[in-house]
C-alpha positions in Angstrom: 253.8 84.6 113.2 250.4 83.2 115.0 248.4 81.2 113.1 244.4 82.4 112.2 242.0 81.1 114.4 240.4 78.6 111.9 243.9 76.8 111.1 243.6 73.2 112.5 247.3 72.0 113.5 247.6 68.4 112.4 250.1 65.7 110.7 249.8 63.6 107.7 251.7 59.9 107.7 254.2 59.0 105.1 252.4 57.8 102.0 253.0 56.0 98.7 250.4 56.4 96.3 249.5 57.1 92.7 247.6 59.5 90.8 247.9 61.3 87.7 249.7 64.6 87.6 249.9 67.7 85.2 252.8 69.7 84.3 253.3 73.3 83.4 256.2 74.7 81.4 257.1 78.2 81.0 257.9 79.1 77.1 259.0 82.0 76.2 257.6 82.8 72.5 259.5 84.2 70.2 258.7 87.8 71.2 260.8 87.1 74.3 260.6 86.7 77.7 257.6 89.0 77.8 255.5 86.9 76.1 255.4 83.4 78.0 252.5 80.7 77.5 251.8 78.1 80.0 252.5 74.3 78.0 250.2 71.4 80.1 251.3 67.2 80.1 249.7 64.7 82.3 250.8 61.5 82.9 250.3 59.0 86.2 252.9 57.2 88.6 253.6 56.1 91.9 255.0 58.7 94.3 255.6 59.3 97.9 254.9 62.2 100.6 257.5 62.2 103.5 255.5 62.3 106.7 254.4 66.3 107.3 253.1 68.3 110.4 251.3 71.4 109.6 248.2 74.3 110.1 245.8 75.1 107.9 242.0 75.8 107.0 240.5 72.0 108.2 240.3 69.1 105.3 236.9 68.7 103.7 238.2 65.8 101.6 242.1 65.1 101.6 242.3 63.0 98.9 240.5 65.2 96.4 242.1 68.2 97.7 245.4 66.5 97.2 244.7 66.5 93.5 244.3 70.1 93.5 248.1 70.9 94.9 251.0 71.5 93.5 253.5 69.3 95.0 257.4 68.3 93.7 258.8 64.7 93.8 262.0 63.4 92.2 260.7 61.9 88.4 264.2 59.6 88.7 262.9 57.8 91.7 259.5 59.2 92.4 258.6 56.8 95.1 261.9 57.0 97.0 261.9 60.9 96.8 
């Protein structure tokens, strides 16, 4: 598959840093699994990003774009993940 035009190939480091995050549960109520509610938590820890090379739409701002994005690390050992 060829990437659009606009993507910008690039690569991001390894990093270790820390920011708060938000989670989402699926609950089924007790209507079944038709009815499902999103439940939110927050809470802030250190975490890593293995190193990543990748094409998108170019950054505008990576950092506050990163706080936007769903991303999975390990909660047992979040910065060795």
């Amino acid at each position: 598959m060829q990437e659009p035009q606009n993507f910008q190939a690039h690569r991001h480091d390894q990093m270790l840093h820390g920011h708060e995050h938000m989670h989402i549960t699926h609950h089924a109520r007790r209507g079944g699994a038709s009815e499902i509610e999103h439940l939110t938590s927050t809470h802030a820890h250190e975490h890593n990003h293995p190193a990543l090379e990748h094409a998108h739409f170019p950054h505008e701002n990576m950092e506050r774009e990163h706080q936007h994005e769903a991303h999975i690390h390990d909660h047992q050992h979040p910065s060795q993940s």
